[in-house]
Chimera marker file (.cmm) of the C-alpha trace (Angstrom):
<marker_set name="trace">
<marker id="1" x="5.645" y="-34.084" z="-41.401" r="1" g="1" b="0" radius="0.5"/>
<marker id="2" x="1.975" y="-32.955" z="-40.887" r="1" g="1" b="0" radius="0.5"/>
<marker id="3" x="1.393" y="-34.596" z="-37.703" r="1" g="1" b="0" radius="0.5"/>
<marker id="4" x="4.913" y="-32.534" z="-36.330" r="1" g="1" b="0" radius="0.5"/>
<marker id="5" x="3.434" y="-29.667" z="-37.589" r="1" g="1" b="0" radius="0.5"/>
<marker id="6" x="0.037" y="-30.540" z="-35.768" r="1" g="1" b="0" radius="0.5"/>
<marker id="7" x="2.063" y="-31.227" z="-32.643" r="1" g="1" b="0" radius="0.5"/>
<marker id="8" x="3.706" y="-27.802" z="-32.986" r="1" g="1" b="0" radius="0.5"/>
<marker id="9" x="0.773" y="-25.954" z="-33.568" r="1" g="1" b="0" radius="0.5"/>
<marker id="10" x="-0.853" y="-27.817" z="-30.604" r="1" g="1" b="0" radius="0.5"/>
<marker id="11" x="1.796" y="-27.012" z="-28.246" r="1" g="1" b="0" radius="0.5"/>
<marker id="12" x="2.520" y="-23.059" z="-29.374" r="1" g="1" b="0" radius="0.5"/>
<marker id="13" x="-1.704" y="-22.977" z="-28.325" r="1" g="1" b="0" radius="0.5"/>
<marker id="14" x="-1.102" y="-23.961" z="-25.080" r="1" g="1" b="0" radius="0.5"/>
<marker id="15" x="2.340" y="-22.715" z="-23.910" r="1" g="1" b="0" radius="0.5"/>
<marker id="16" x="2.188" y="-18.964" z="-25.523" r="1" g="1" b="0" radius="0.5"/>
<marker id="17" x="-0.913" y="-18.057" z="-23.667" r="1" g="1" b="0" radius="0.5"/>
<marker id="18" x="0.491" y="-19.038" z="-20.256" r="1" g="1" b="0" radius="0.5"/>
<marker id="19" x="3.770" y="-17.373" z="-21.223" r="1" g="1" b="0" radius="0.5"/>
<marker id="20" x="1.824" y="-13.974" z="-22.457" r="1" g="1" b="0" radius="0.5"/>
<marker id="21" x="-0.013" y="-14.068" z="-19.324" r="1" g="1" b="0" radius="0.5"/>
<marker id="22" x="2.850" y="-14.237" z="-17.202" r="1" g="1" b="0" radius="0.5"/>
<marker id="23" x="3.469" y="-14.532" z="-13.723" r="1" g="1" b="0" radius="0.5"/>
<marker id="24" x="-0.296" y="-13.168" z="-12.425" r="1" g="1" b="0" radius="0.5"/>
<marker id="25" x="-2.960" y="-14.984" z="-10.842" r="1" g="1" b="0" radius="0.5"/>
<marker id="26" x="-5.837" y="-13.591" z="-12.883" r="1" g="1" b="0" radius="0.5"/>
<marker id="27" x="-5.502" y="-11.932" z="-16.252" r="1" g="1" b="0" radius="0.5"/>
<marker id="28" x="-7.629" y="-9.025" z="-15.481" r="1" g="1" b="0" radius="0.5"/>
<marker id="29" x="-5.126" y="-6.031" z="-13.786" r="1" g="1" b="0" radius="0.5"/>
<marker id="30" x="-5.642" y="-5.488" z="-10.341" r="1" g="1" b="0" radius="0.5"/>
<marker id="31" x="-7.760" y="-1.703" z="-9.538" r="1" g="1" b="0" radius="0.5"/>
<marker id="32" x="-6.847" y="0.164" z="-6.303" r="1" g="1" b="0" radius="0.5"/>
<marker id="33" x="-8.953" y="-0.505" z="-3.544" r="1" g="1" b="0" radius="0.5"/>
<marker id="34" x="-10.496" y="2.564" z="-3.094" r="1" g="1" b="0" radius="0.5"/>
<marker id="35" x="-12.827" y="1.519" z="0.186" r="1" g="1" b="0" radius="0.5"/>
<marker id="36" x="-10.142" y="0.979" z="2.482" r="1" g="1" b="0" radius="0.5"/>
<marker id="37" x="-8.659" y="3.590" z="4.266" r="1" g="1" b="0" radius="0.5"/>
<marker id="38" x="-10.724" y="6.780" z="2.676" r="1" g="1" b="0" radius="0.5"/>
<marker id="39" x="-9.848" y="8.929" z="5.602" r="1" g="1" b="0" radius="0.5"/>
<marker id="40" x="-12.306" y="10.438" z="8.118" r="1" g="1" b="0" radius="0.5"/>
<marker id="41" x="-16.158" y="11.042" z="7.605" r="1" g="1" b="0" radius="0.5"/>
<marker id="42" x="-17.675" y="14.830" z="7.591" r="1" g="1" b="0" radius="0.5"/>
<marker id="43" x="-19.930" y="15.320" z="10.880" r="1" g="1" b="0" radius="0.5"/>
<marker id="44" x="-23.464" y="16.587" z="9.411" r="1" g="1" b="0" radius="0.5"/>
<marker id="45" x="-21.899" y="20.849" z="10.486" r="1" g="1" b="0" radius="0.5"/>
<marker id="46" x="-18.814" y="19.863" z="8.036" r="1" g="1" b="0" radius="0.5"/>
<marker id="47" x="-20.935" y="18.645" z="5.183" r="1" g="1" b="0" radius="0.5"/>
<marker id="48" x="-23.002" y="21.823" z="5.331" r="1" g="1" b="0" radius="0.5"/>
<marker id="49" x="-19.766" y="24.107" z="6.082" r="1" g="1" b="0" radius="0.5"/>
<marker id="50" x="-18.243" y="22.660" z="2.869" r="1" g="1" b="0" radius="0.5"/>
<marker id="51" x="-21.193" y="22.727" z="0.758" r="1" g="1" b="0" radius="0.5"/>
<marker id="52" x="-21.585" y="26.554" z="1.893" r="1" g="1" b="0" radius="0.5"/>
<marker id="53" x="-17.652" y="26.641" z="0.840" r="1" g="1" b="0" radius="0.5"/>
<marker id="54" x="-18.080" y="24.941" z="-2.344" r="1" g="1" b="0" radius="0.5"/>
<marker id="55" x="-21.798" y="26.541" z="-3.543" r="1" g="1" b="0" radius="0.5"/>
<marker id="56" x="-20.138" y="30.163" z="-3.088" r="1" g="1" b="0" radius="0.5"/>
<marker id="57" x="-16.581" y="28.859" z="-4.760" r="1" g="1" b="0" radius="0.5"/>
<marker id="58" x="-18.884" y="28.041" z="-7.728" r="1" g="1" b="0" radius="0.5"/>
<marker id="59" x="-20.606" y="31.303" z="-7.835" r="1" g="1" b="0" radius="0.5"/>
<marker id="60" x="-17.385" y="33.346" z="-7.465" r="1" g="1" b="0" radius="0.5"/>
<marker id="61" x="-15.895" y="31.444" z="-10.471" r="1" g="1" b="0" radius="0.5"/>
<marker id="62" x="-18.998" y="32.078" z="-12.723" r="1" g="1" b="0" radius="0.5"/>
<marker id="63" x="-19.054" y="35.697" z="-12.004" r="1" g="1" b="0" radius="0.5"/>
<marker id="64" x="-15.175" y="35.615" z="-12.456" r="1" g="1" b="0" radius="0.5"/>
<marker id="65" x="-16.113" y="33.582" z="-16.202" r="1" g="1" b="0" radius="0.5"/>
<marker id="66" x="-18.848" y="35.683" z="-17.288" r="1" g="1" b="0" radius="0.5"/>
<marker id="67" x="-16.527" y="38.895" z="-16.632" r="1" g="1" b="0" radius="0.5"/>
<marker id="68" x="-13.760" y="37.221" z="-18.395" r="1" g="1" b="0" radius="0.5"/>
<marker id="69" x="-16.578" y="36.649" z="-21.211" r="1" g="1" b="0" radius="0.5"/>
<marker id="70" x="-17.455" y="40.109" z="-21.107" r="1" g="1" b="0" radius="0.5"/>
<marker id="71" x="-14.309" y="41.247" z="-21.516" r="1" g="1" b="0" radius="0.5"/>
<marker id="72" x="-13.305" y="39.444" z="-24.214" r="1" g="1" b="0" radius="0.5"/>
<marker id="73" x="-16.223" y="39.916" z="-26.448" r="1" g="1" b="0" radius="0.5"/>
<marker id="74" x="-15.439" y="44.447" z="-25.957" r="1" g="1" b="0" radius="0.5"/>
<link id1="1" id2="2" r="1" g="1" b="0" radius="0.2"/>
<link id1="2" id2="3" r="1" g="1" b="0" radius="0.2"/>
<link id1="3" id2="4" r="1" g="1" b="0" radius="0.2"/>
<link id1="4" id2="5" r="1" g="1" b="0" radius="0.2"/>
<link id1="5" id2="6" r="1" g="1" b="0" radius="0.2"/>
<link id1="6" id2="7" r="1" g="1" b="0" radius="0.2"/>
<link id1="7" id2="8" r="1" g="1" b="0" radius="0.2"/>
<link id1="8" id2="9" r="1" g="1" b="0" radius="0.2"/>
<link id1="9" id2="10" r="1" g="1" b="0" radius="0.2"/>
<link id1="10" id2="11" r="1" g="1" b="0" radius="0.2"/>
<link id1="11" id2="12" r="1" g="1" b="0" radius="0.2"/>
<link id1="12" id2="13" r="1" g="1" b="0" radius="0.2"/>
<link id1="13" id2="14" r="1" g="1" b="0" radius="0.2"/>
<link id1="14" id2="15" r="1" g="1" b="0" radius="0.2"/>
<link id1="15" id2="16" r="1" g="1" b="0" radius="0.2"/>
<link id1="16" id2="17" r="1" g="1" b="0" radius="0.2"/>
<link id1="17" id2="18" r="1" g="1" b="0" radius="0.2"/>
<link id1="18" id2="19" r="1" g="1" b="0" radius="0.2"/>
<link id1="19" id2="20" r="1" g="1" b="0" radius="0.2"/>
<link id1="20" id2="21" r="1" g="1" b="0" radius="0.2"/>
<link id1="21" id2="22" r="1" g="1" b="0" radius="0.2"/>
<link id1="22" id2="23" r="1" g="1" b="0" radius="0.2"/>
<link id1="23" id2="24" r="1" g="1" b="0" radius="0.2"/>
<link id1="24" id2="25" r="1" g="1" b="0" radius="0.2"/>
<link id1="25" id2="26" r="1" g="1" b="0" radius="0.2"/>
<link id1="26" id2="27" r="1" g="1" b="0" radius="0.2"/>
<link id1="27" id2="28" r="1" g="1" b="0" radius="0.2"/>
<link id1="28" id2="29" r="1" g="1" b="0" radius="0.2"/>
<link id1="29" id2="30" r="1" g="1" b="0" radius="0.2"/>
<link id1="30" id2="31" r="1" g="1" b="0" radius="0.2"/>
<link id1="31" id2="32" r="1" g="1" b="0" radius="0.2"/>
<link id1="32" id2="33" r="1" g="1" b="0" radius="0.2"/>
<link id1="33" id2="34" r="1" g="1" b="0" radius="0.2"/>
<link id1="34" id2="35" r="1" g="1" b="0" radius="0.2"/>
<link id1="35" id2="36" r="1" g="1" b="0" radius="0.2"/>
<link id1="36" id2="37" r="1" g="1" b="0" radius="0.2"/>
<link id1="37" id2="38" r="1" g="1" b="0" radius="0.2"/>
<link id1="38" id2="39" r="1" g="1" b="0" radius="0.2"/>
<link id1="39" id2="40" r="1" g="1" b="0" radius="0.2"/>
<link id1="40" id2="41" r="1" g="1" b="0" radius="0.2"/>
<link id1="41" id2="42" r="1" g="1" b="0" radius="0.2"/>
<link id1="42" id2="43" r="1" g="1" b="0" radius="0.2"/>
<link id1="43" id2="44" r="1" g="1" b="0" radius="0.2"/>
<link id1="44" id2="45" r="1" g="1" b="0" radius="0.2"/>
<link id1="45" id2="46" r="1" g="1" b="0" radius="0.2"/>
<link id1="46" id2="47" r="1" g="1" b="0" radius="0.2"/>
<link id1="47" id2="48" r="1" g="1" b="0" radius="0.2"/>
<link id1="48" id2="49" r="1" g="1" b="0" radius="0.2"/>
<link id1="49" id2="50" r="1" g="1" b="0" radius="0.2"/>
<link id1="50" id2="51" r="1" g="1" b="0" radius="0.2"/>
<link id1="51" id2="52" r="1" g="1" b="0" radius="0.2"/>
<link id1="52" id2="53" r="1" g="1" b="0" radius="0.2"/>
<link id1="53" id2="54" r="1" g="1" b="0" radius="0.2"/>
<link id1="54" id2="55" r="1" g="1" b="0" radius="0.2"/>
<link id1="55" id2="56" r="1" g="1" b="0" radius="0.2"/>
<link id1="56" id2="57" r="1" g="1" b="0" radius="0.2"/>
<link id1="57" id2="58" r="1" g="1" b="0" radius="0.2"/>
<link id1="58" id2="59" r="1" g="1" b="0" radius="0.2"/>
<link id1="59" id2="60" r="1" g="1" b="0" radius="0.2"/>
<link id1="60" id2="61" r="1" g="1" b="0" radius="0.2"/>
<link id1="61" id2="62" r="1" g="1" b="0" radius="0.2"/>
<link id1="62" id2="63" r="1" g="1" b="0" radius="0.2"/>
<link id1="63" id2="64" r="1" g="1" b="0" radius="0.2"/>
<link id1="64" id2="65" r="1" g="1" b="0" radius="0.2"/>
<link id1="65" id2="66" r="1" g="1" b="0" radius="0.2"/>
<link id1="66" id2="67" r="1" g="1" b="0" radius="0.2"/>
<link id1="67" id2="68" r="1" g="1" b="0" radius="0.2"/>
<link id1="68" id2="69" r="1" g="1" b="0" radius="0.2"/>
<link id1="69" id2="70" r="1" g="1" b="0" radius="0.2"/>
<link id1="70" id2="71" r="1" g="1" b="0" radius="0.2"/>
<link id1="71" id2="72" r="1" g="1" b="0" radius="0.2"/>
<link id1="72" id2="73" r="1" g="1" b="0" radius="0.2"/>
<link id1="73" id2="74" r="1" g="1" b="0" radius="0.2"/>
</marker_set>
């Protein structure tokens, strides 16, 4: 009775954890590969266009905040 119940035990150890794992090859999930394919590079003029875009975007919005702050505090 207590070697069937070894036996049992043994096998549950070994077949659950390939069952759980299921049908993948690793059992880590697989990320996107976010290398491939990113698009097309900035020439050096595009960087600083868009840096000019974003640095002003930024200021607009804290003016726009610091009004809104304003505001609310009156």
């Amino acid at each position: 009775m207590l070697r069937g119940l070894k036996l049992t035990a043994g096998v549950l150890c070994v077949v659950m954890p390939a069952a759980l794992s299921g049908c993948s090859d690793t059992i880590y999930p697989r990320l996107p590969d976010i290398g491939v394919g990113a698009g097309h590079l900035l020439t050096p003029s595009e960087q600083e266009k868009t840096i000019k875009d974003l640095t002003s975007e930024q200021k607009s919005h804290g003016a726009d905040a610091a009004r809104a702050i304003e505001k609310s505090g009156n």
